[in-house]
N, C-alpha and C positions, 0 to 999 in steps of 0.2 A: 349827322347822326351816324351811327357805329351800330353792325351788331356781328356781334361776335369780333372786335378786332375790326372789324370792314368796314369801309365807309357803304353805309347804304341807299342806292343811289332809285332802289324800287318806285318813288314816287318824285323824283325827281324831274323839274319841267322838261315838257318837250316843245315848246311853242316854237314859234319861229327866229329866237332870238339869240342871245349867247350862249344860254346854256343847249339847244341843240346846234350851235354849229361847235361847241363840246364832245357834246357826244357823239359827233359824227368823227370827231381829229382820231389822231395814230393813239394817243391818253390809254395807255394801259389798261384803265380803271374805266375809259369811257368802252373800251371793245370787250370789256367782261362783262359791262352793262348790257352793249346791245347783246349780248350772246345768252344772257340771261333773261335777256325780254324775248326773245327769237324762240329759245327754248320754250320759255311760259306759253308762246303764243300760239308755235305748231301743240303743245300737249294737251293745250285748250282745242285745237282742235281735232286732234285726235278724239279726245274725250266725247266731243259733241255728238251725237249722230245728228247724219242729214236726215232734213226735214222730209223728203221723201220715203226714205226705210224707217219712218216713224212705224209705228202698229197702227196707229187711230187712222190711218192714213189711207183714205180713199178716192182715189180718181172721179168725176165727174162724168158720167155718162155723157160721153160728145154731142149729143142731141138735147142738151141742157145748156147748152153754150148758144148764145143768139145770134144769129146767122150762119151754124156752123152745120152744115147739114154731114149725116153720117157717110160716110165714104167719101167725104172731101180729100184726104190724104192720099188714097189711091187715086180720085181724079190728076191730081197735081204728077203722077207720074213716079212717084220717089223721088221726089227733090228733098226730104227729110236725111238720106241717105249719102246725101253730095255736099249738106253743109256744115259747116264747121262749128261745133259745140261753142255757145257765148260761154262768158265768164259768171253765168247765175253758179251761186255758191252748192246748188243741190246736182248740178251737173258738174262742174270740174270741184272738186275738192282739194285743198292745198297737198301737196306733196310733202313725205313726209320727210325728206332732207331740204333744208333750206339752202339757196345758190350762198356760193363763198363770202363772206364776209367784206370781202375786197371790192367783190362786184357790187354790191348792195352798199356799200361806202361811196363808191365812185359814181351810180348813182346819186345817190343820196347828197353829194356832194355839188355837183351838177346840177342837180333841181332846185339845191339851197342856193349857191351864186346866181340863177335866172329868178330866182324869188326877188333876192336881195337888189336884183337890179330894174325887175317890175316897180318895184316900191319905192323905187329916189336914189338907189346906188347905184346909176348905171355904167360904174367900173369897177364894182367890187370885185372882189377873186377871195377864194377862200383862202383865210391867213397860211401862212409859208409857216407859219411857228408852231401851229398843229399837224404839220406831218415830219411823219420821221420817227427819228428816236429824241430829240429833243420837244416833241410835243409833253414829254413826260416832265417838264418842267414849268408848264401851266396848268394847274389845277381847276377842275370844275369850277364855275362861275358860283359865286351868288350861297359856296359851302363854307 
C-alpha cells in the first residue's frame, strides 16, 4: 500500500519474523519506518500526562495502608533519599530525545540473533545482506 507515493509501512508486522528482522536492516525504507514509529511514540508520550499530575489525583492518607504505621519513613532513617528511582512510568518519564538510531539497531539486532537462536537457530547471525548499502536491494518482506 502507497500513500502519497510512499510505501506505507504504518501497520506493517512486527513479529519475530522476517518482516522485523526487515525492519531492523540498513533498508532505507525500513530506518524511515523505525524513525516514524520512534517519533509517533515519544509524541504519544509527550501527549500523555502522568498519571500522578493527574487533577482527580489523590494520595492516600498513609495510615490507610495496612500495616503501614504513620512515620514509618522517618523511622527507616532516609533510605527513600539513597535509592535509586525504578523504572514505574510515573517516576522516570521517557526522554524526549530518543538514543541514536545506530544504538537502538545494534541492540535490537542482538536481541533478534539470541531470539533466533533460543528458538532452534543456534547459529544464526543476522543476514550480511541487510547491512550496508546493498541492504537497499531487498525489499520488505511479505509487500
Amino acid at each position: 500500500m502507497t500513500v502519497n507515493g510512499d510505501l506505507d509501512l504504518s501497520n506493517y508486522g512486527t513479529g519475530m519474523g522476517p518482516e522485523y528482522e526487515w525492519l531492523i536492516s540498513d533498508h532505507p525504507l525500513a530506518l524511515a519506518e523505525r524513525q516514524r514509529r520512534a517519533a509517533e511514540f515519544f509524541a504519544a508520550e509527550l501527549d500523555e500526562p502522568a498519571a500522578l499530575d493527574e487533577p482527580d489525583h489523590q494520595p492516600a492518607p498513609e495510615e490507610d495502608f495496612t500495616g503501614m504505621r504513620p512515620g514509618l519513613g522517618e523511622e527507616v532513617g532516609g533510605l527513600a533519599t539513597h535509592v535509586e528511582p525504578t523504572a514505574d512510568r510515573d517516576q522516570l518519564r521517557y526522554a524526549t530525545e530518543a538514543e541514536p538510531d545506530e544504538v537502538t539497531v545494534a541492540k535490537s539486532r542482538a536481541d533478534y540473533e539470541q531470539f533466533r537462536r533460543d528458538h532452534g537457530e543456534p547459529t544464526y547471525t543476522y543476514p550480511a545482506h541487510y547491512l550496508g548499502a546493498s541492504a537497499v536491494d531487498y525489499p520488505a518482506p511479505g509487500l
